[in-house]
C-alpha positions as CSV (number, residue, x, y, z in Angstrom):
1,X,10.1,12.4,-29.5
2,X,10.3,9.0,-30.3
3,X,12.3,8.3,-27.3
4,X,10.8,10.2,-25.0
5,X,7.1,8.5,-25.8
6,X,8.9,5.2,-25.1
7,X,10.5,6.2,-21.5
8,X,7.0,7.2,-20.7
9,X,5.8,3.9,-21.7
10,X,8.7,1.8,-20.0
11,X,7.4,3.8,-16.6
12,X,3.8,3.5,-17.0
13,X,4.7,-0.6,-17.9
14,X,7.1,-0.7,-14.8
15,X,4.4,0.8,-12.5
16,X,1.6,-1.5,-13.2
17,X,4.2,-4.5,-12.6
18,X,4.5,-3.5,-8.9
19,X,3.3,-5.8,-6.7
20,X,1.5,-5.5,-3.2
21,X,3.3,-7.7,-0.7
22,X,1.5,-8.8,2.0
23,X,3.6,-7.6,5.4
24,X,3.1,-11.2,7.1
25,X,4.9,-12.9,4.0
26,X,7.4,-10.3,3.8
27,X,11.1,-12.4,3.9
28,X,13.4,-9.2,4.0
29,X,14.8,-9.9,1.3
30,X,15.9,-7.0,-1.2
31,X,14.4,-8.0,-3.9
32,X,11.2,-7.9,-1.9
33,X,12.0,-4.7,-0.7
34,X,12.5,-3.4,-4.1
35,X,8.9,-4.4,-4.5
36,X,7.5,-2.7,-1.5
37,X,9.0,0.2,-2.8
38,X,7.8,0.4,-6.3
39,X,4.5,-0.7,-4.9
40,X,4.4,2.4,-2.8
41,X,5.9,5.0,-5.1
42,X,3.2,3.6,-7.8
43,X,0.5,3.5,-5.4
44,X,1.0,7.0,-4.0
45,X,1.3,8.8,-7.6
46,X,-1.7,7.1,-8.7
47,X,-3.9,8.1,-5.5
48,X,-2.2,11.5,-5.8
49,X,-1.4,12.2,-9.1
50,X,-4.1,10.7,-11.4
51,X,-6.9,10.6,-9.4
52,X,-10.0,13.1,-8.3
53,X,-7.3,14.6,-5.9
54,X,-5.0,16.2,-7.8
55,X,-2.7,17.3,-4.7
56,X,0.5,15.7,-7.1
57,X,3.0,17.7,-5.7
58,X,6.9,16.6,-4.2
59,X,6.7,17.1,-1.2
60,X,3.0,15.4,-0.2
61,X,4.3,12.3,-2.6
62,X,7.5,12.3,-0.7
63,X,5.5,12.1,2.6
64,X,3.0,10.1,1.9
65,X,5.6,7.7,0.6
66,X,7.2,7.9,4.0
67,X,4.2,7.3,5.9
68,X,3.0,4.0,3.9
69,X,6.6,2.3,4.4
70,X,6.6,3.2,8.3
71,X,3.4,1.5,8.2
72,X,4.1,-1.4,5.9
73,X,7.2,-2.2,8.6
74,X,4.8,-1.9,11.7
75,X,2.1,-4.2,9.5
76,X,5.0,-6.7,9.4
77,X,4.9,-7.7,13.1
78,X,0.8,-8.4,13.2
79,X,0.4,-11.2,14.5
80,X,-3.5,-12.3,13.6
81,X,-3.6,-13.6,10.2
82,X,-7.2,-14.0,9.9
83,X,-7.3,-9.7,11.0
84,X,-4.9,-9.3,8.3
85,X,-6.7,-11.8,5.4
86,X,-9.5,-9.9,5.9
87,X,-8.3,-6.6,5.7
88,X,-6.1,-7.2,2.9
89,X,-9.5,-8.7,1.1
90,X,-11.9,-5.9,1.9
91,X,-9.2,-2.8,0.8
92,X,-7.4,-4.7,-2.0
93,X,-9.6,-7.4,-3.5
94,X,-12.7,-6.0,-3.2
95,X,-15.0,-3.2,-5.1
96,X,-13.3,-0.3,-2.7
97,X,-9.6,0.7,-3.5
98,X,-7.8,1.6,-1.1
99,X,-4.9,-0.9,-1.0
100,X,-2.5,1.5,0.7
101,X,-0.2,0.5,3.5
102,X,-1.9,3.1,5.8
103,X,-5.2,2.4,5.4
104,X,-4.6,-1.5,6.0
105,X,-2.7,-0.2,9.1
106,X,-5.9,1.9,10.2
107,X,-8.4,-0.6,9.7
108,X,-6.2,-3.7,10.8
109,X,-5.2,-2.3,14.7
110,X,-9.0,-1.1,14.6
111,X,-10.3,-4.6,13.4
112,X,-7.4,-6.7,15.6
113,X,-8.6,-4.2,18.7
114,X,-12.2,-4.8,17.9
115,X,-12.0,-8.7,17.6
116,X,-11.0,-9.1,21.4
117,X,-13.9,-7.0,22.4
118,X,-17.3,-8.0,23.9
119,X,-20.3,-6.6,24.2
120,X,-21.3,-5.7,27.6
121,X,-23.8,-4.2,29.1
């Protein structure tokens, strides 16, 4: 019993230590993609598994994992920092939370689209 209350603590400990990385400082390097990774997988079982949805099944925590990686690699050729700041400020810093790789995605093409348009009449 003993042990098995301590491997749950050693993975609740190792999922708070994931870090976000911001995809325009991201080197390639493994150990950063170690961190993407456990960022995700963390990220997605929280929103999914211990949240108001309770949709915490294999296969949509598989997925979803999938979908925030492709997206976290697209994210990583942006090219407008002050787009990305922001982004990154309003869905990770702020009072909303919703610092997934997707919904940065989302909101940084809309925001990037958005900041080279005018108004016209």
């Amino acid at each position: 019993m003993k042990k098995i209350l301590g491997l749950a603590l050693m993975a609740c400990t190792f999922m708070a230590n994931a870090a976000f990385v911001n995809p325009m400082k991201f080197d390639g390097s493994e150990a950063q993609k170690k961190e993407v990774v456990d960022y995700i997988q963390a990220r997605v079982k929280k929103e999914y598994c211990g949240g108001q949805v309770d949709m915490c099944q294999d296969s949509m925590l598989r997925m979803m994992e999938k979908q925030n990686l492709a997206d976290f690699k697209s994210l990583t050729e942006a090219k407008d920092k002050r787009v990305m700041d922001r982004v990154i400020k309003d869905y990770c810093k702020g009072p909303v939370d919703m610092c997934n790789y997707t919904t940065i995605k989302m909101m940084y093409d809309q925001n990037e689209k958005a900041s080279k348009e005018k108004l016209a009449w």
